[in-house]
Biopython code that builds the backbone (N, CA, C, O; Angstrom):
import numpy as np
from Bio.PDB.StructureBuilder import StructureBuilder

atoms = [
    (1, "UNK", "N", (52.269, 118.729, 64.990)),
    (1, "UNK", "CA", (52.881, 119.339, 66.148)),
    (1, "UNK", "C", (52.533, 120.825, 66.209)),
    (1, "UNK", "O", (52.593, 121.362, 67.315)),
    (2, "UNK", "N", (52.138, 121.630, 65.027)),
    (2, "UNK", "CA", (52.167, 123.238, 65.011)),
    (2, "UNK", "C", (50.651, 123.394, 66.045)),
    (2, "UNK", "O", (50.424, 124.063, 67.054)),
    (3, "UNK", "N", (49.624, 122.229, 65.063)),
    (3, "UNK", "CA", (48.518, 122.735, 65.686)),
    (3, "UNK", "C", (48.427, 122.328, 67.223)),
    (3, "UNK", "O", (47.670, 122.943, 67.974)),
    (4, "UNK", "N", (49.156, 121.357, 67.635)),
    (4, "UNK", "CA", (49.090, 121.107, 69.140)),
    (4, "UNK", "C", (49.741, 122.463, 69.465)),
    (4, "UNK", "O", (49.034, 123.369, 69.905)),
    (5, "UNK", "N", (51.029, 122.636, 69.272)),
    (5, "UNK", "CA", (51.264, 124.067, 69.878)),
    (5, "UNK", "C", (50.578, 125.188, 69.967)),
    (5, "UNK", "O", (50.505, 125.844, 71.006)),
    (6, "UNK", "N", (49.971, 125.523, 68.783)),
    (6, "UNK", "CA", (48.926, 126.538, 68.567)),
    (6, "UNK", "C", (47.822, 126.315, 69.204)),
    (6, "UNK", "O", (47.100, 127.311, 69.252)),
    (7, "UNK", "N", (47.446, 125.467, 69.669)),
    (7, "UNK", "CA", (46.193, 124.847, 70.532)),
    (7, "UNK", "C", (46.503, 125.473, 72.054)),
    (7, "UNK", "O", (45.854, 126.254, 72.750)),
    (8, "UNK", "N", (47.704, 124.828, 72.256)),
    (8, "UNK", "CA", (48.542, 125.095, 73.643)),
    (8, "UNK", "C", (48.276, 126.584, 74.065)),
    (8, "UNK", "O", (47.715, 127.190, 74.978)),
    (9, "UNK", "N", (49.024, 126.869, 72.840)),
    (9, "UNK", "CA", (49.310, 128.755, 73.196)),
    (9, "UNK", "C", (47.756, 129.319, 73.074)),
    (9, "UNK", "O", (47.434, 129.933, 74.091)),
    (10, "UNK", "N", (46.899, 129.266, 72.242)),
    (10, "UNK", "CA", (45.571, 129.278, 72.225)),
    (10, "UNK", "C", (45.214, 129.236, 73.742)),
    (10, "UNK", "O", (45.422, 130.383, 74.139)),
    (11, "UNK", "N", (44.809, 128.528, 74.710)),
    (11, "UNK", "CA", (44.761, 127.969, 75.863)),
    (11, "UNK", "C", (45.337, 128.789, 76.649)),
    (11, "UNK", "O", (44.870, 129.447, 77.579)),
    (12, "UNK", "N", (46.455, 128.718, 76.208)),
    (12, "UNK", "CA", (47.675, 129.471, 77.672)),
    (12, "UNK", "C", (47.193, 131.493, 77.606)),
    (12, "UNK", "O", (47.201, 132.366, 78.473)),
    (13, "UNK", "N", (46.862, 131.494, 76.224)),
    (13, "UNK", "CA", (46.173, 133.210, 76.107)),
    (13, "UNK", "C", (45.061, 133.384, 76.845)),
    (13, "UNK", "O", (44.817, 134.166, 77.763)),
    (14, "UNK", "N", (44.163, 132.211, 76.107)),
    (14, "UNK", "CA", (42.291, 132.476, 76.822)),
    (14, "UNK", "C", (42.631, 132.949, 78.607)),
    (14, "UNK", "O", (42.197, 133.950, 79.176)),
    (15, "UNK", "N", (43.596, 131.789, 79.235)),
    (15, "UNK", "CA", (43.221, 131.806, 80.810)),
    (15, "UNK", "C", (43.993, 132.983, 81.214)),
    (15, "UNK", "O", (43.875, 133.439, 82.352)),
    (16, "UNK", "N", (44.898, 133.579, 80.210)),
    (16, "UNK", "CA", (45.373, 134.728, 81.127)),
    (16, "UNK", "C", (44.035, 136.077, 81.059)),
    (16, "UNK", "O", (43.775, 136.967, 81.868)),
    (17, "UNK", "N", (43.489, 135.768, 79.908)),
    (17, "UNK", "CA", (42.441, 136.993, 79.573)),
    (17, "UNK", "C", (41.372, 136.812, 80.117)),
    (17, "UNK", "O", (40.741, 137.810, 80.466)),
    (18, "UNK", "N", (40.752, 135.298, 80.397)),
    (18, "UNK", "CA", (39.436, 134.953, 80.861)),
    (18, "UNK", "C", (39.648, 133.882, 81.537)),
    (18, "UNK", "O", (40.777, 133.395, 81.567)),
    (19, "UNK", "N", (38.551, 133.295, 82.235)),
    (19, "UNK", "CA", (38.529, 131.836, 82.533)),
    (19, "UNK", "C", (38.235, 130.477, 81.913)),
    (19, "UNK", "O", (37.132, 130.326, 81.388)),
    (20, "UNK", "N", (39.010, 129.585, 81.920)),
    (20, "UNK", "CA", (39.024, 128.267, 81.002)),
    (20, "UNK", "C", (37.395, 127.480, 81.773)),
    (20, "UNK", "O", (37.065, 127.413, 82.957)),
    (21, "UNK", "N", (36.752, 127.043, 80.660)),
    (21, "UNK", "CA", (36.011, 126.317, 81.463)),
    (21, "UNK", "C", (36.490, 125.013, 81.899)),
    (21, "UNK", "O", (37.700, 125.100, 82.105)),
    (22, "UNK", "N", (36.021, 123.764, 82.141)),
    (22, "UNK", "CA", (36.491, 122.525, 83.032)),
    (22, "UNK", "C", (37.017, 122.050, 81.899)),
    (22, "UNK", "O", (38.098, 121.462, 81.931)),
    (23, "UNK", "N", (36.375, 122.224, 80.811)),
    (23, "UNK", "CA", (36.681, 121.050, 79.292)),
    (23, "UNK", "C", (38.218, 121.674, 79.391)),
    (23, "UNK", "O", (39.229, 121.134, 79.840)),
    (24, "UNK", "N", (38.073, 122.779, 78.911)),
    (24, "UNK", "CA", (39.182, 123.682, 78.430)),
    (24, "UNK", "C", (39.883, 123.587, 79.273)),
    (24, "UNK", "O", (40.854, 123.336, 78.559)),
    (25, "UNK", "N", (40.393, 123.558, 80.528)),
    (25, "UNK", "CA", (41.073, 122.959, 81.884)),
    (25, "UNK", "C", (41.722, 121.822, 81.176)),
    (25, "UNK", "O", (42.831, 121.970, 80.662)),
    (26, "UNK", "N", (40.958, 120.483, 81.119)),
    (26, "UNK", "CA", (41.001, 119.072, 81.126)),
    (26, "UNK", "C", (41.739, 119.098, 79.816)),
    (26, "UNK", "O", (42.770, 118.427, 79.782)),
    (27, "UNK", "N", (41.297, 119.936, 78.436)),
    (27, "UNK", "CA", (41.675, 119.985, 77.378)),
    (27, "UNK", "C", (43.372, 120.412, 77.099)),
    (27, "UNK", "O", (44.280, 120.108, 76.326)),
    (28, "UNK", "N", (43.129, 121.302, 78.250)),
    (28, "UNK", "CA", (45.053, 122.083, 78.110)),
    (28, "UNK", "C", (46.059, 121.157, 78.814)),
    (28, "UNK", "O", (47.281, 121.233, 78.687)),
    (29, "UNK", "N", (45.305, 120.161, 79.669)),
    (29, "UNK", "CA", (46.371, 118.983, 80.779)),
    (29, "UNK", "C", (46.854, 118.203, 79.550)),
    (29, "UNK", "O", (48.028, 117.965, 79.263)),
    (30, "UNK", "N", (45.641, 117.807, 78.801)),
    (30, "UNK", "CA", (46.130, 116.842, 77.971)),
    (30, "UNK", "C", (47.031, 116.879, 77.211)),
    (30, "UNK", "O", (48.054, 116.196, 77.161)),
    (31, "UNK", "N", (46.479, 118.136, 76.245)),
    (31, "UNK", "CA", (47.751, 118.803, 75.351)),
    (31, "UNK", "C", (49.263, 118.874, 75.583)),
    (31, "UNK", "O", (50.279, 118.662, 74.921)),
    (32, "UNK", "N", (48.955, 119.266, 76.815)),
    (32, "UNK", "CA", (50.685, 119.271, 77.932)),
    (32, "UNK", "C", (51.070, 118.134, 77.518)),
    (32, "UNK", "O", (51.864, 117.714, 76.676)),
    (33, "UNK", "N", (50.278, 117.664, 78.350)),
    (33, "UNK", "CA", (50.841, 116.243, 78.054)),
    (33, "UNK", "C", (51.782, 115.031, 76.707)),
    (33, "UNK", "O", (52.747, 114.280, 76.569)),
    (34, "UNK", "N", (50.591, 115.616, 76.011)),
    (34, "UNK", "CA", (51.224, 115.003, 74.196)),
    (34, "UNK", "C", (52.182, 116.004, 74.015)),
    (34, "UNK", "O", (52.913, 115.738, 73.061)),
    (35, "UNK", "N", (52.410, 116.896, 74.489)),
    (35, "UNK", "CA", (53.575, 117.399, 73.564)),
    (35, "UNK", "C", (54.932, 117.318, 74.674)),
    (35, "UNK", "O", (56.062, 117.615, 74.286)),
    (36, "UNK", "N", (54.657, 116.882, 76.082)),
    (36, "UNK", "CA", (55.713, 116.325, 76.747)),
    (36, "UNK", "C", (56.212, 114.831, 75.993)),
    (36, "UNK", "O", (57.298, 114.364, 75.647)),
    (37, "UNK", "N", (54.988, 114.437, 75.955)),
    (37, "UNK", "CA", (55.497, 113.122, 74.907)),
    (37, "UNK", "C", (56.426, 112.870, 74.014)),
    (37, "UNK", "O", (57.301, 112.020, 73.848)),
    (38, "UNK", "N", (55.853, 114.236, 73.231)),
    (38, "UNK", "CA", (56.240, 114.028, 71.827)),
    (38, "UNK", "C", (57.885, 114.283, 71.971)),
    (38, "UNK", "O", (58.743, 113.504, 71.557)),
    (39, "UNK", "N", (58.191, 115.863, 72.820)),
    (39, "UNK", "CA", (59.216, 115.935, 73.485)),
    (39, "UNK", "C", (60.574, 115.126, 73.966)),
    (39, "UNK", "O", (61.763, 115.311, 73.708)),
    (40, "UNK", "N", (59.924, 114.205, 74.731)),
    (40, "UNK", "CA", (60.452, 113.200, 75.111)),
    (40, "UNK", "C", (61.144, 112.057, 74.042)),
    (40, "UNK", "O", (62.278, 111.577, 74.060)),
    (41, "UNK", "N", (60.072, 111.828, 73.157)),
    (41, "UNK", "CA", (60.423, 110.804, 72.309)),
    (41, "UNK", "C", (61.183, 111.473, 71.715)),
    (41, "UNK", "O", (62.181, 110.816, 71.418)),
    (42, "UNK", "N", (61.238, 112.955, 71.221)),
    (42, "UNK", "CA", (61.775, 112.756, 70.068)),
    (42, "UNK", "C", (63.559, 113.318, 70.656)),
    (42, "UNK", "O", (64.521, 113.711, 69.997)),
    (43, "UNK", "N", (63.447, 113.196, 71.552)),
    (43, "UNK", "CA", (64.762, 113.459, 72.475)),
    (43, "UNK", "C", (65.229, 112.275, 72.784)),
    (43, "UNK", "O", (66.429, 112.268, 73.057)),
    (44, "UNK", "N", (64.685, 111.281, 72.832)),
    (44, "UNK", "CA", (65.254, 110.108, 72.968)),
    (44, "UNK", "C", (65.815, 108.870, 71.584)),
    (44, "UNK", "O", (66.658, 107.982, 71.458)),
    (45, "UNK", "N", (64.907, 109.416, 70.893)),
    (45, "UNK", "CA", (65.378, 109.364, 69.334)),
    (45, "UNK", "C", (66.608, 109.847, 69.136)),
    (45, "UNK", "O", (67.347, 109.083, 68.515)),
    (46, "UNK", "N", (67.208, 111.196, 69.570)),
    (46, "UNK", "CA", (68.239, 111.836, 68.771)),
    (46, "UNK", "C", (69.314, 110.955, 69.721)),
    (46, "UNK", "O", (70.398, 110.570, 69.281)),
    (47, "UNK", "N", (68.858, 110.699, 71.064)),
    (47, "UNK", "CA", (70.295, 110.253, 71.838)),
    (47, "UNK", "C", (70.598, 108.854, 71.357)),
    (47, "UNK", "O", (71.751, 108.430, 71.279)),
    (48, "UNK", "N", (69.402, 108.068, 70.997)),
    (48, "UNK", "CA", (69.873, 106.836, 70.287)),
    (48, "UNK", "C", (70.434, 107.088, 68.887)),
    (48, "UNK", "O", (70.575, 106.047, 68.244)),
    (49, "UNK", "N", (70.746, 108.074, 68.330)),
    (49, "UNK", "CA", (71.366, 107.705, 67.173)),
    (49, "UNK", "C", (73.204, 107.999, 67.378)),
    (49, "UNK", "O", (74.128, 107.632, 66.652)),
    (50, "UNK", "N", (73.216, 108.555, 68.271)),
    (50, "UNK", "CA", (74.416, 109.010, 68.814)),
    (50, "UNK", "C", (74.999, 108.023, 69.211)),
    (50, "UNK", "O", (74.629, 107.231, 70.078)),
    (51, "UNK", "N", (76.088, 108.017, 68.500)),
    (51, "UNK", "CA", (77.174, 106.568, 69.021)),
    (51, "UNK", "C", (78.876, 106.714, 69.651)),
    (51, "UNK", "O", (79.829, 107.214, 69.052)),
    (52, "UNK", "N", (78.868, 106.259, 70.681)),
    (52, "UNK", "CA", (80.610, 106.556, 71.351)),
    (52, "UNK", "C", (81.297, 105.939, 70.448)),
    (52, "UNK", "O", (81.185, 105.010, 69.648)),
    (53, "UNK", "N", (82.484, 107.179, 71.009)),
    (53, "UNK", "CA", (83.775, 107.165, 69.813)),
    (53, "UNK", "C", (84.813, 106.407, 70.105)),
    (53, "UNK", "O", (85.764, 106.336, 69.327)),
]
sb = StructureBuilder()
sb.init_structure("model")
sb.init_model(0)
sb.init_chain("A")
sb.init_seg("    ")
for serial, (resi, resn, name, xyz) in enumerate(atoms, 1):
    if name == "N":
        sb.init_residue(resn, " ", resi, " ")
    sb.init_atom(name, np.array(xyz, "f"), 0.0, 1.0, " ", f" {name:<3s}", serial, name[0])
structure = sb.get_structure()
């Protein structure tokens, strides 16, 4: 997860300083993406362990 983030933020620096090329574009959607994932799951993990009282 660090290096996806660090990848992310990597990415999110380059395009404020320069321009991403298409890879690097296509490369940062994806990333978003897996770590919305990961996000997700692991948020949905914590609510399933949670049990009414």
């Amino acid at each position: 997860m660090d290096e996806l983030t660090n990848r992310i933020n990597y990415l999110y620096k380059k395009s404020k300083e320069d321009k991403l090329t298409e890879d690097e574009k296509t490369e940062q959607q994806e990333l978003k993406k897996k770590y919305l994932e990961n996000v997700k799951r692991n948020f949905k993990s914590q609510l399933d362990t949670i049990k009414k009282a």
